[in-house]
C-alpha positions in Angstrom: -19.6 38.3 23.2 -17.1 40.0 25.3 -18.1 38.5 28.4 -18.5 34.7 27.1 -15.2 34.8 25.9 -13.9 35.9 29.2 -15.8 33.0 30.9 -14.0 30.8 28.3 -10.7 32.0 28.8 -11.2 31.8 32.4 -12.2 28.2 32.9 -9.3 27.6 30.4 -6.8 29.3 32.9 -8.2 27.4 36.1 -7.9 24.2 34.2 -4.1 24.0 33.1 -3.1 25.8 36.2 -4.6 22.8 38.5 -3.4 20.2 35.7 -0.1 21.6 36.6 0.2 21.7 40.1 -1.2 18.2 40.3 1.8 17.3 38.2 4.0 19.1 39.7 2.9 17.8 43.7 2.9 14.0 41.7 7.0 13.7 42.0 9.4 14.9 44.0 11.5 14.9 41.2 11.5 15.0 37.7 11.0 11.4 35.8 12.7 12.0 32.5 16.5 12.1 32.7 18.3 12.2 29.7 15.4 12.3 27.2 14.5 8.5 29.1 11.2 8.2 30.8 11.9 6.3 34.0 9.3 4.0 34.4 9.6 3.3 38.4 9.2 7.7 39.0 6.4 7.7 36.6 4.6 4.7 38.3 4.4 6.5 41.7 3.0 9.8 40.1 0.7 7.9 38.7 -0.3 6.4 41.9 -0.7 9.3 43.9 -2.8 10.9 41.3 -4.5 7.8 41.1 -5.3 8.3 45.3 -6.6 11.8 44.4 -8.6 11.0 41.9 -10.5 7.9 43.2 -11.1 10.0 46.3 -12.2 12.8 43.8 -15.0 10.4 42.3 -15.9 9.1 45.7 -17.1 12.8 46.1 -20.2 14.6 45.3 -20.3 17.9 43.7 -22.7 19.7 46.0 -23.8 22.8 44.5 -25.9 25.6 46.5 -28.3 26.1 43.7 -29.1 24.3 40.1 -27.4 26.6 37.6 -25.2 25.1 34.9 -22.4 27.1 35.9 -19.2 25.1 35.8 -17.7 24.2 39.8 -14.4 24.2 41.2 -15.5 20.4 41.9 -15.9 19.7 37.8 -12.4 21.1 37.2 -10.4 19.4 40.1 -11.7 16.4 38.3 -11.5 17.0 34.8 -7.7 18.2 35.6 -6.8 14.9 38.0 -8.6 12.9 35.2 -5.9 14.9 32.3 -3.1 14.4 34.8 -4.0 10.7 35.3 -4.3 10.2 31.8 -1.0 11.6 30.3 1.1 9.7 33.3 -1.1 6.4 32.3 0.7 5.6 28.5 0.3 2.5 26.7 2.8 2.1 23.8 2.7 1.1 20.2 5.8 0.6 17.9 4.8 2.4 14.7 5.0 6.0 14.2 1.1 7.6 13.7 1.7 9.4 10.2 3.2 6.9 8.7 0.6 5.0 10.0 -1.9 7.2 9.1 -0.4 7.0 5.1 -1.0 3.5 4.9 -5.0 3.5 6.3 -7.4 3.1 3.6 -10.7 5.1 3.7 -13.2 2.9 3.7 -17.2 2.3 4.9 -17.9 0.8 8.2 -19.7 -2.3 8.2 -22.4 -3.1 10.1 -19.9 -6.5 10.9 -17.3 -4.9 12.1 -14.5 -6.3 9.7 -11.6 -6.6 10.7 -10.1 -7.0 7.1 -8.3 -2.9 7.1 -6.7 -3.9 10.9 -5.3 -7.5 9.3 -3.5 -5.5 5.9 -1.8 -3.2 8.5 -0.6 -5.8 10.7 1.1 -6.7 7.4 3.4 -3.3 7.8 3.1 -2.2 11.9 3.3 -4.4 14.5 0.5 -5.3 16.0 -0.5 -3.9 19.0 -2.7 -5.8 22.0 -3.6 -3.2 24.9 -6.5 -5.0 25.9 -9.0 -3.9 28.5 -8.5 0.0 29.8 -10.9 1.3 32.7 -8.8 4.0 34.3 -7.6 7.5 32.3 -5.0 6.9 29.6 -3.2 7.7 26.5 -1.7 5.4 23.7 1.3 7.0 22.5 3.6 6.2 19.1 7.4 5.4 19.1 7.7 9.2 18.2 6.1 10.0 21.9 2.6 11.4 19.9 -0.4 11.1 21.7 -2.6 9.6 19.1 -5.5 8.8 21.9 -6.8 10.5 25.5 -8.8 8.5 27.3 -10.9 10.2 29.6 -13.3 8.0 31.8 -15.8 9.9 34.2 -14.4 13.2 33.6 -17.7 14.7 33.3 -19.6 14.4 37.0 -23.3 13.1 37.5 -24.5 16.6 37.2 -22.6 17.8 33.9 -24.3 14.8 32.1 -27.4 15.5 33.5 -27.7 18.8 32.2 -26.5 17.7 28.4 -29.0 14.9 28.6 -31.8 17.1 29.4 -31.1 19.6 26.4 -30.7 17.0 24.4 -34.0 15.7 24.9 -35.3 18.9 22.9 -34.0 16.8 19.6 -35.5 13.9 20.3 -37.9 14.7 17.7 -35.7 16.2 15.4 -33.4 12.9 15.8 -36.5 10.7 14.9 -37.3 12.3 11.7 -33.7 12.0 10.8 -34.3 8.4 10.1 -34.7 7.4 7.0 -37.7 4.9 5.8 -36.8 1.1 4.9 -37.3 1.8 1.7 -34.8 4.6 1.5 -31.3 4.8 0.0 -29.1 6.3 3.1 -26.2 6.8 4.1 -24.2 4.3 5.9 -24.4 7.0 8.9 -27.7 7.2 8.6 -27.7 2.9 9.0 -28.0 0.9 12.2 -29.3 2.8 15.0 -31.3 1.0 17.9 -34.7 2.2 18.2 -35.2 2.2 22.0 -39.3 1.2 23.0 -41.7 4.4 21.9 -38.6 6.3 20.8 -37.1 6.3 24.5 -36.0 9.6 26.0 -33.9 11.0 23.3 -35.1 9.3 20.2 -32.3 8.1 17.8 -30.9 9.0 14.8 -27.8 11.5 13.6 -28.1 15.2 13.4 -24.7 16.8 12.2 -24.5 20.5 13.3 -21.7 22.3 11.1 -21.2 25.9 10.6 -19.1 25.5 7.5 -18.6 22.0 5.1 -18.1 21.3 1.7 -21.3 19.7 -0.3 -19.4 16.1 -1.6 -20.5 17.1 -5.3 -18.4 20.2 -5.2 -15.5 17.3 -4.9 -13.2 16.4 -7.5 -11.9 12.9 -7.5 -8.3 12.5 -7.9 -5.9 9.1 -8.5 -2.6 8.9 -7.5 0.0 6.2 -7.3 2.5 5.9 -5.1 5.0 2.9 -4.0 2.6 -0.1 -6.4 0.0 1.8 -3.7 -3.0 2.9 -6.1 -4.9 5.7 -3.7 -7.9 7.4 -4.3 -9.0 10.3 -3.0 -11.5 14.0 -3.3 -9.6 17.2 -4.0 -11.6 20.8 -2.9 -11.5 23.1 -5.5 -10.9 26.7 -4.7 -14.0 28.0 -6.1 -16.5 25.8 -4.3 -18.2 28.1 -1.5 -18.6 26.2 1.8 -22.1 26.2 3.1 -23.8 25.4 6.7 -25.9 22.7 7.4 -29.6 22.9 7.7 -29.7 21.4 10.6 -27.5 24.3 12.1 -29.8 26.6 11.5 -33.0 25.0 12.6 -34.7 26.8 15.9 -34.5 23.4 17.6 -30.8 23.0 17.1 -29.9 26.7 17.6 -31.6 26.4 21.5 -29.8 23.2 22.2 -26.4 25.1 21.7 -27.5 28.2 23.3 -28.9 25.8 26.8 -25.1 23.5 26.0 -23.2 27.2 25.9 -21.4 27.0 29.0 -20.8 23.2 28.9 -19.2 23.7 25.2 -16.4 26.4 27.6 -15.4 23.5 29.5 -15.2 21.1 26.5 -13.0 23.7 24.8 -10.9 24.1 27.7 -10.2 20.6 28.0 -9.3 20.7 24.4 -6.8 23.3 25.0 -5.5 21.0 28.1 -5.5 18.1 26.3 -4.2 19.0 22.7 -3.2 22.9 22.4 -1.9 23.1 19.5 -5.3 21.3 18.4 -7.7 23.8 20.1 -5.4 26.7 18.6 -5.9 25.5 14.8 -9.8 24.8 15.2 -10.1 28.3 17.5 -8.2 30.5 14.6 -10.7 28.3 11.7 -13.5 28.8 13.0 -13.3 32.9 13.3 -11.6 32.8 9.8 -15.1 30.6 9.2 -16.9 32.9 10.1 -15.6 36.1 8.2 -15.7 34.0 4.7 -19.6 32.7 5.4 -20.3 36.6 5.8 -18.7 37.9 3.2 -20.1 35.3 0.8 -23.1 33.2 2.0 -23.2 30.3 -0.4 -23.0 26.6 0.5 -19.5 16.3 3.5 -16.1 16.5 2.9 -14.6 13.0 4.5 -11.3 14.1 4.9 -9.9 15.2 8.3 -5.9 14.7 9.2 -3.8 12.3 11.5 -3.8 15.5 14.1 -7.1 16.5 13.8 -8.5 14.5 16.7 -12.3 13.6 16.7 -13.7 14.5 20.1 -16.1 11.9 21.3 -18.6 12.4 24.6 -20.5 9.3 25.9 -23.6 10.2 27.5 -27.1 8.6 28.0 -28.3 6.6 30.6 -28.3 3.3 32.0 -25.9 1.7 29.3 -22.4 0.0 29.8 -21.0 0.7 26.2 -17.3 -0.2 25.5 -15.0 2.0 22.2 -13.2 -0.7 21.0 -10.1 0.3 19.1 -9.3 -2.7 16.7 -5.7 -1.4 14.8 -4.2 -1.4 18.7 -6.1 -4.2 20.5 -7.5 -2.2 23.3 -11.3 -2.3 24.7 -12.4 0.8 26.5 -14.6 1.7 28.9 -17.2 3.8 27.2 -19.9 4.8 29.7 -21.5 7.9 30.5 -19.8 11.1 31.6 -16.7 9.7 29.1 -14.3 12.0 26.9 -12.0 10.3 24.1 -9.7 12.4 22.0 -9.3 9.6 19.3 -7.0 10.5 15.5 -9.5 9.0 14.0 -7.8 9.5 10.5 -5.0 6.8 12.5 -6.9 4.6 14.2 -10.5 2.8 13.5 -12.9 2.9 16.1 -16.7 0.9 17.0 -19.3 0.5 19.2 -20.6 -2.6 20.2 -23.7 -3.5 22.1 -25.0 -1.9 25.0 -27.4 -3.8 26.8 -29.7 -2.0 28.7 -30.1 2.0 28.9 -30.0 4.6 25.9 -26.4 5.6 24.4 -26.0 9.3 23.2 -22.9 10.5 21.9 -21.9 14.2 21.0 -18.7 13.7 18.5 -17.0 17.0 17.8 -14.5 16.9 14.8 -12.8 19.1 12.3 -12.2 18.9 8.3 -8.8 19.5 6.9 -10.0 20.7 3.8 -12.2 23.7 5.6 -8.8 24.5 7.6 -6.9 24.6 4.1 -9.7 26.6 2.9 -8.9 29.6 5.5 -5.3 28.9 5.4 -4.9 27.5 9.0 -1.8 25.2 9.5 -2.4 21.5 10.7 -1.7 21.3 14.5 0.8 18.9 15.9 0.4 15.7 17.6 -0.2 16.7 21.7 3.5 14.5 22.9 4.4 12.9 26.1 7.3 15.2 26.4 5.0 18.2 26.5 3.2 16.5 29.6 5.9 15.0 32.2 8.2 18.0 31.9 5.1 19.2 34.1 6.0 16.1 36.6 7.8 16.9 40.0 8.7 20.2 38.9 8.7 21.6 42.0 9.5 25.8 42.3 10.7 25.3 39.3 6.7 24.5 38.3 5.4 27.5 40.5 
C-alpha cells in the first residue's frame, strides 16, 4: 500500500511542478493587474503554449518496453494540455450556484429536449460558445471553473492500454442489458449494439465502493420563492452498501490491470480541481473505515462542485459532448478528459458514426460525503490558475 501511494504522490508532484513552469515560461510578465485579466498578455500565453503543445501531439511517446508505467512524455502532455486549458476561458454571465439552485432534476430523454435549457434562459442569459476543438474551460462571472476541457490528453498508448482491460467486461457489459420486455432504468436505455457485440460489448456497469440503496431515501417537499422543489433526504441510519458489480472477479481485475492509469487520473484531478481531489481523497478513506466497521448496504444527488469526470475512449468514433445550458459543441473523441459540474450544466451525446464509443465517467455523491462528514470542495477559479502565468523567479 505504501509504495502505490508513493507512486501516486509522485506522479502528482511531477505533474503540477511541469503545469507550473509551463505557466510560468508562457509570459514574461504577469497578466492580471489589478484583479483585471488582460486579455492581449493572456492571448500570447496562450499561443506559445499552444506552439508547445501542437508540437507535443505531433510527437510519439516512444517507450523502450510495453509496461503501463506512466512516461515523462504522458505528463508533458497532460500538463501543456491543463496549461492550455485554464489560459483558453470562455465566459458565461450567471454565477454557477445560483445557477445550479434553479436546475431541475429531471430524466434524460432519448430526444434530447431542450425544454430545462429554454426555462433557464428565462433567468440567465443565454450563452452560445459554439464549436471547441482545442483545451478549454468555461468559467462564471464569479471566475469558477464550472468545465475543463481536455482534448487528447491521454496519448495513443494510454488509451490503448484502458481499451484492452476493458475488453475483459465485454461480457459482463452485455449481460447488463436488460431484455425488451424489461422495465429498466432510463440508464440502462439506448445503447448501440455494435455488429456481434463489437470489441467491448455495450451496456453500463457502475463500480461504487459506497452508495445509498434509493429505497433507504426519504422524499422531502419544500417551497421556496412560488418554486415547489422536490427532493430525497438520507437518513442517518441507512448503512451504505457497495455495489455488486464492485465486487465481482471480473470487475475487481479490471481495476487492478487500470491501477496505475487511475494514479495519473487522480493526479490530474488534483491539477485540475484540488480542492476536488482533496474532498473525494479524505471520503473515500473515511469510506472505507465505516464499510469495515459495519458491512451493511443510487443516491442521485451530487453538488455544483462535485465535478463528474468523463474519459472518452473506444475506437474509430468522432463523438461530440454537447453542452446545451451554454451553447457549446465539443470535441469528444478518444484519448479526451472533461471535468463537467454536472449538477450545473446538462450534458449529451449524439451520434457517432463509425467506430465503438466507451466512456469511463468517475463521479462523487454528496450525500456519501455528508455521510463521513467531509466539507464540499470549492469551485477550481481562474484566479488560482494565472497567478501561475509569467511568474518568473518569483514562480521558481
Amino acid at each position: 500500500m505504501n509504495q502505490l501511494t508513493s507512486e501516486s504522490t509522485k506522479l502528482r508532484v511531477a505533474l503540477t511542478t511541469r503545469i507550473k513552469a509551463i505557466m510560468r515560461d508562457s509570459a514574461a510578465t504577469s497578466v492580471i493587474k489589478g484583479k483585471i485579466v488582460q486579455s492581449h498578455l493572456l492571448n500570447k500565453a496562450r499561443q506559445r503554449i499552444g506552439l508547445e503543445l501542437n508540437h507535443c501531439l505531433a510527437t510519439a511517446d516512444v517507450r523502450s518496453d510495453k509496461n503501463s508505467s506512466i512516461s515523462n512524455y504522458e505528463i508533458n502532455r497532460a500538463a501543456l494540455t491543463i496549461a492550455h486549458a485554464v489560459v483558453n476561458p470562455y465566459y458565461v454571465d450567471w454565477d454557477a450556484s445560483r445557477f445550479a439552485d434553479m436546475v431541475k432534476a429531471s430524466t434524460p430523454s432519448a430526444g434530447g429536449s431542450l425544454s430545462e435549457t429554454e426555462r433557464l434562459q428565462k433567468y440567465f442569459a443565454a450563452a452560445k460558445i459554439g464549436k471547441i476543438s482545442a483545451p478549454a474551460t468555461i468559467v462564471d462571472r464569479e471566475g469558477n471553473i464550472v468545465t475543463i476541457y481536455l482534448p487528447n490528453i491521454l496519448s495513443p498508448f494510454r488509451v490503448d492500454c484502458v481499451n484492452s482491460a476493458t475488453k475483459a467486461l465485454r461480457n459482463l457489459l452485455l449481460r447488463s442489458i436488460p431484455s425488451s420486455s424489461d422495465k429498466s432504468s432510463w440508464r440502462s436505455q439506448g445503447f448501440v449494439m455494435p455488429e456481434e457485440g463489437g470489441e467491448f460489448g455495450a451496456g453500463r456497469i457502475t463500480v461504487s465502493p459506497a452508495y445509498f440503496m434509493q429505497r433507504h431515501e426519504v422524499l422531502v417537499k419544500s417551497t421556496c420563492l412560488a418554486a415547489f422543489d422536490t427532493f430525497w433526504q438520507q437518513r442517518l441510519q441507512d448503512p451504505m452498501v457497495t455495489s455488486a458489480s464492485y465486487k465481482s472477479v471480473e470487475v475487481q481485475e479490471w481495476l487492478a490491470a487500470l491501477s496505475t492509469t487511475e494514479f495519473f487520473w487522480n493526479a490530474i484531478t488534483a491539477a485540475s480541481a484540488p480542492d476536488l481531489f482533496k474532498a473525494g481523497a479524505t471520503a473515500i478513506s473515511r469510506v472505507v473505515q465505516e464499510l469495515q466497521e459495519s458491512v451493511k448496504p443510487v443516491d442521485i444527488g451530487g453538488a455544483p462542485s462535485l465535478f463528474d469526470l468523463l474519459i472518452s475512449l473506444g475506437s474509430g468514433h468522432k463523438a461530440k459532448l454537447v453542452l446545451a445550458d451554454v451553447g457549446a459543441e465539443l470535441d469528444y473523441y478518444p484519448g479526451t478528459m472533461n471535468f463537467i459540474s454536472g449538477k450545473v450544466l446538462q450534458h449529451s451525446i449524439g451520434p457517432w458514426g463509425e467506430g465503438e464509443r466507451l466512456v469511463i465517467a468517475h463521479f462523487m455523491k454528496d450525500k456519501i460525503h455528508s455521510r463521513v462528514a467531509v466539507s464540499r470542495p470549492a469551485f477550481p477559479t481562474q484566479a488560482f490558475f494565472l497567478k501561475m502565468v509569467g511568474q518568473g523567479d518569483k514562480g521558481r
